[in-house]
C-alpha positions as CSV (number, residue, x, y, z in Angstrom):
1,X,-19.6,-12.7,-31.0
2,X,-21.4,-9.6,-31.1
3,X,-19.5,-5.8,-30.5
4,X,-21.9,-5.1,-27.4
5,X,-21.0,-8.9,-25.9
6,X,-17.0,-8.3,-26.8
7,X,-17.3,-5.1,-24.6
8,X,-19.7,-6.3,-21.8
9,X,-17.1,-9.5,-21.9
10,X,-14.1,-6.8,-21.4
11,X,-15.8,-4.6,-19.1
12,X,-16.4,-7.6,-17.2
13,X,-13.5,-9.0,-17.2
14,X,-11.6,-5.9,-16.3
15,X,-14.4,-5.5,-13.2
16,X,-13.5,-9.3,-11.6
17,X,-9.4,-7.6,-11.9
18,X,-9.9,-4.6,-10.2
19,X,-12.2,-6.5,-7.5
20,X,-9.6,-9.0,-7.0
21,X,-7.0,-7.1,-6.5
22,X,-8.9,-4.9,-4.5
23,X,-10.2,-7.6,-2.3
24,X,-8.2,-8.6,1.1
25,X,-9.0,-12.0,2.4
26,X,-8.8,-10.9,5.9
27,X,-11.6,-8.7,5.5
28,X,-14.1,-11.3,3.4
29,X,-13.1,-14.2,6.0
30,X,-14.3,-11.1,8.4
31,X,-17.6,-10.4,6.3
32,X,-18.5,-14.1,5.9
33,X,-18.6,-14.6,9.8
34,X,-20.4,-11.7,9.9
35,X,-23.2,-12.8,7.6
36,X,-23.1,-15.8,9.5
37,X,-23.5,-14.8,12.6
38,X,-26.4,-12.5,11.2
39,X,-28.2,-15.4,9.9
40,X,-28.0,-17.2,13.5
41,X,-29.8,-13.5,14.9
42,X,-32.4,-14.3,12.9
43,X,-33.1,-17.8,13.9
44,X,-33.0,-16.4,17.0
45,X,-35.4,-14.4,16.3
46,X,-37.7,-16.3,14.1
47,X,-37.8,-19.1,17.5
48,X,-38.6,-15.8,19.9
49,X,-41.4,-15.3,17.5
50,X,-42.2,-19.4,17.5
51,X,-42.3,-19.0,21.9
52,X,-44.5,-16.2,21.3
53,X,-47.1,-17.3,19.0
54,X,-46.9,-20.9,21.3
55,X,-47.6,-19.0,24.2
56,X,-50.4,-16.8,22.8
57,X,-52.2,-19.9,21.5
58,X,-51.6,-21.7,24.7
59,X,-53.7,-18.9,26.4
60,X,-56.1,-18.6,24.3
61,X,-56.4,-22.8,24.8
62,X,-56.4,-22.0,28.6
63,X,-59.6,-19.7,28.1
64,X,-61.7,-22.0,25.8
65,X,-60.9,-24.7,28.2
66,X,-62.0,-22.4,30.8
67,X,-65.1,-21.5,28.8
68,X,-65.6,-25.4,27.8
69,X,-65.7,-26.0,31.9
70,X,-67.3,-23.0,32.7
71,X,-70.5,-24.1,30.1
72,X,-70.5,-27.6,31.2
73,X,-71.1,-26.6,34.8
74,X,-74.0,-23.9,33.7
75,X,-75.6,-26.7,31.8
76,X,-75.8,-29.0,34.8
77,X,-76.9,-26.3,37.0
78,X,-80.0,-25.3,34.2
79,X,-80.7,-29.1,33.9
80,X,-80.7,-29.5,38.0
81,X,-83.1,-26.7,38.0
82,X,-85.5,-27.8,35.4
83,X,-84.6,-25.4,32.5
84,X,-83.4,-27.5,30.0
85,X,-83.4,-25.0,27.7
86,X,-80.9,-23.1,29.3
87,X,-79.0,-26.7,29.8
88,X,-79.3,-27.0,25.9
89,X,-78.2,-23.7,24.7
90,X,-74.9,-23.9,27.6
91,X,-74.2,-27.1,25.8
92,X,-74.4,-25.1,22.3
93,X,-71.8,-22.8,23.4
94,X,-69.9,-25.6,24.7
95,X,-69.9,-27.3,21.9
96,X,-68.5,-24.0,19.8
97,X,-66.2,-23.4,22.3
98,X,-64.5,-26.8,21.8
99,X,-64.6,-26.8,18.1
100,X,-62.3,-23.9,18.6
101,X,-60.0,-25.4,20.9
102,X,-59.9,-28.3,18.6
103,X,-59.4,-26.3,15.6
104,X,-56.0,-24.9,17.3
105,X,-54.5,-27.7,17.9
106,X,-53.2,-28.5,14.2
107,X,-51.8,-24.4,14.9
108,X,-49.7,-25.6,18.0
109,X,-48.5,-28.6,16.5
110,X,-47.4,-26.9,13.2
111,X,-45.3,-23.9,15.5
112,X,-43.8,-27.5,17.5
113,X,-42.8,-28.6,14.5
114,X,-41.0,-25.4,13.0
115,X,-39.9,-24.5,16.4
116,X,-37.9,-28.1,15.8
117,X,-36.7,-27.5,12.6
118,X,-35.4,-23.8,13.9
119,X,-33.6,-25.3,16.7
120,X,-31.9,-28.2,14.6
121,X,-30.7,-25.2,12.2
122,X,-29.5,-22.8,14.8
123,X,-27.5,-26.1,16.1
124,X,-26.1,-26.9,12.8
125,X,-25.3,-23.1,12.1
126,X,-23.8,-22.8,15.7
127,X,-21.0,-25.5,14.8
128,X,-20.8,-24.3,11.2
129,X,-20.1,-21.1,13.1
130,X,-17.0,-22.2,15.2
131,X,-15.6,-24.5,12.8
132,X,-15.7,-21.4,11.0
133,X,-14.3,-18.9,13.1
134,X,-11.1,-21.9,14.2
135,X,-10.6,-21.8,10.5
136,X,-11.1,-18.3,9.8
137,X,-8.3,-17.1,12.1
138,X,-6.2,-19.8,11.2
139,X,-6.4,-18.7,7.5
140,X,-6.4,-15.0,8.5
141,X,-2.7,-15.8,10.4
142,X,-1.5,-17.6,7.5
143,X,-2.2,-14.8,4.8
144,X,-0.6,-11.9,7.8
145,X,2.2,-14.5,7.4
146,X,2.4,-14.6,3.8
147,X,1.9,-11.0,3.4
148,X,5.0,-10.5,5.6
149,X,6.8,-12.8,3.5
150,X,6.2,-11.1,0.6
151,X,6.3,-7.7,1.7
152,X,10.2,-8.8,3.4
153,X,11.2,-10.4,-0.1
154,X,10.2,-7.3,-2.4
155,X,12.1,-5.2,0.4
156,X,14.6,-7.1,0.1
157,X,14.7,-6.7,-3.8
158,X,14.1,-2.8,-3.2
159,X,17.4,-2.9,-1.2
160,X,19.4,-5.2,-3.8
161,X,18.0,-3.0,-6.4
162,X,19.2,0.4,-4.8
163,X,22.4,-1.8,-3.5
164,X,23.2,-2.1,-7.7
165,X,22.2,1.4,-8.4
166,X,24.5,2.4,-5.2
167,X,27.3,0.2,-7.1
168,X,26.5,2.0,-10.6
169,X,26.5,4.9,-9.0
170,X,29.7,4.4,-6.9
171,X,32.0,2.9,-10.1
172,X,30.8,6.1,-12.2
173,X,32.5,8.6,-9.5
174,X,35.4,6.2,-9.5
175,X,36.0,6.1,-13.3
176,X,35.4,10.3,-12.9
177,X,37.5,10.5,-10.3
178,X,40.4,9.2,-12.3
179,X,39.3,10.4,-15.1
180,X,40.0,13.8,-13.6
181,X,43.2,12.7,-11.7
182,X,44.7,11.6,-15.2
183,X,43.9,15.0,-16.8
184,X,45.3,16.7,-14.2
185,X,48.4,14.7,-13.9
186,X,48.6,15.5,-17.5
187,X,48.6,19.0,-17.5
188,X,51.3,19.1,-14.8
189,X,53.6,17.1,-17.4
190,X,53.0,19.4,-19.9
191,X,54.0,22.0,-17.9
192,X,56.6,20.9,-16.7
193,X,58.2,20.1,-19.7
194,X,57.2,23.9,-21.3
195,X,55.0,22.7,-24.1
196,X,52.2,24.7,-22.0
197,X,52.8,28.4,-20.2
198,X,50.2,29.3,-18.0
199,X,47.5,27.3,-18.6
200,X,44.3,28.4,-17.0
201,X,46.0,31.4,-16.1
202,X,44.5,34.8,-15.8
203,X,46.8,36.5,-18.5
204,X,44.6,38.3,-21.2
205,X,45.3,40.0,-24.6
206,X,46.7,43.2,-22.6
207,X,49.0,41.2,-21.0
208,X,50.2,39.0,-23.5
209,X,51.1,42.5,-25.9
210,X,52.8,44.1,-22.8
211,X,54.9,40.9,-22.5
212,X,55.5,41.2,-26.1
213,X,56.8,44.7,-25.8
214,X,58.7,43.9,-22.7
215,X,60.4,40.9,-24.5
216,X,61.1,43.1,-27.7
217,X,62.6,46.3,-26.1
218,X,65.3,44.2,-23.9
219,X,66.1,42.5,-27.6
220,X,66.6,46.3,-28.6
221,X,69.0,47.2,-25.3
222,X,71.1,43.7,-26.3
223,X,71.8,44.5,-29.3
224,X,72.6,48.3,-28.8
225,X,74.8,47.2,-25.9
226,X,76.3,44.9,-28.7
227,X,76.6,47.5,-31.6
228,X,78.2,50.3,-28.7
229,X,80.6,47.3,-28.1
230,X,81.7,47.3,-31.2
231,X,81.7,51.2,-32.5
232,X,83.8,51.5,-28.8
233,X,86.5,48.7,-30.3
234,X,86.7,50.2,-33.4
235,X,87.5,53.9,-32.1
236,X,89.9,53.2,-29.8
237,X,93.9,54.9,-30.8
238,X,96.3,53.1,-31.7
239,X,99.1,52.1,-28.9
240,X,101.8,55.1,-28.8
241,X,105.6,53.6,-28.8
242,X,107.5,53.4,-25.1
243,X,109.5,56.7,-24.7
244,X,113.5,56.3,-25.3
245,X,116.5,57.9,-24.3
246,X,116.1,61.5,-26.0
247,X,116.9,62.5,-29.7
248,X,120.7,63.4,-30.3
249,X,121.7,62.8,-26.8
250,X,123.9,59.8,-27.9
């Protein structure tokens, strides 16, 4: 197989998907009446032109007869008054005037016999016609049914779809949600038992040296307070002896 037949082949081929899927039964069911319906116009109007043409030839029969009597009388008058020359060339008319006539008569019976076959087609389109529209509605309700069907069953698959997702979606913020819970019941353990001091708190470096300061200078007073304590024991005088009855009074 050739390059350019591959590529008319896919081109092709590609052209019948897109038209398929582009094309709604509805609608052809809908154009093929159409064309039907079209095609009985025109029988129509090919028998209107049938009755026409009949009707001009029978006139133009009706006026050669006419002609054919008309003659025929002239010739007997001629003959009746002794001119038969006059009888003879009436007669010669006559005689064309007939051949004429005759010579239409193969013309009418050709339009009877088309004007026959017309009729039997426009019957036999006319029941083709509303066999075709019976079936054509019933097909057309069958695919609005099955349309419906489908479109309810992928709806229904949209909503199972985005019932999962909803499901997903609701089981993460669960398993977040706890997540979050246990962290939080985790810091208040830990605080609780001292490990952590003022966790997320707004204490900065400042803060934390003031503390320090604060912490070491009452350290300081203790243990001054202490050292006093002592120097105060140690400088204290001894304990004088209880006065007595006085010296050499005895």
């Amino acid at each position: 197989m050739g390059v350019y037949q591959r590529a008319h082949d896919i081109i092709q081929a590609k052209t019948n998907k897109a038209l398929d899927k582009a094309e709604k039964p509805d609608e052809m069911l809908d154009l093929s009446y159409q064309k039907m319906l079209e095609q009985i116009t025109q029988v129509r109007r090919s028998l209107v032109d049938i009755a026409a043409s009949k009707k001009q030839i029978e006139l133009q029969e009706d006026q050669l007869q006419h002609s054919i009597d008309h003659l025929t009388d002239q010739a007997k008058s001629a003959l009746g008054a002794g001119r038969e020359d006059l009888a003879r060339e009436a007669l010669n008319r006559k005689a064309t005037a007939q051949a004429q006539l005759d010579a239409m008569e193969p013309q009418d019976q050709q339009l009877v016999e088309e004007e026959g076959k017309l009729t039997s087609t426009l019957d036999a389109l006319q029941k083709r016609v509303n066999a075709f529209r019976t079936q054509k509605e019933t097909m057309k309700a069958q695919y609005t049914a099955a349309k419906a069907t489908t479109e309810v069953n992928e709806s229904v698959a949209g909503i199972s779809k985005s019932v999962n997702d909803s499901g997903a979606a609701l089981q993460r913020a669960q398993d977040k949600i706890a997540n979050m819970q246990a962290r939080s019941g985790a810091m208040d353990e830990l605080l609780e038992s001292g490990v952590l001091e003022d966790v997320g708190g707004s204490t900065d470096d400042i803060q934390k040296e003031l503390d320090e300061v604060g912490a070491k200078a009452e350290v300081d007073r203790e243990l001054a307070a202490m050292k006093a304590g002592l120097d105060a024991g140690a400088r204290a005088p001894e304990a004088l002896p209880a006065a007595g009855p006085a010296d050499g009074a005895g």
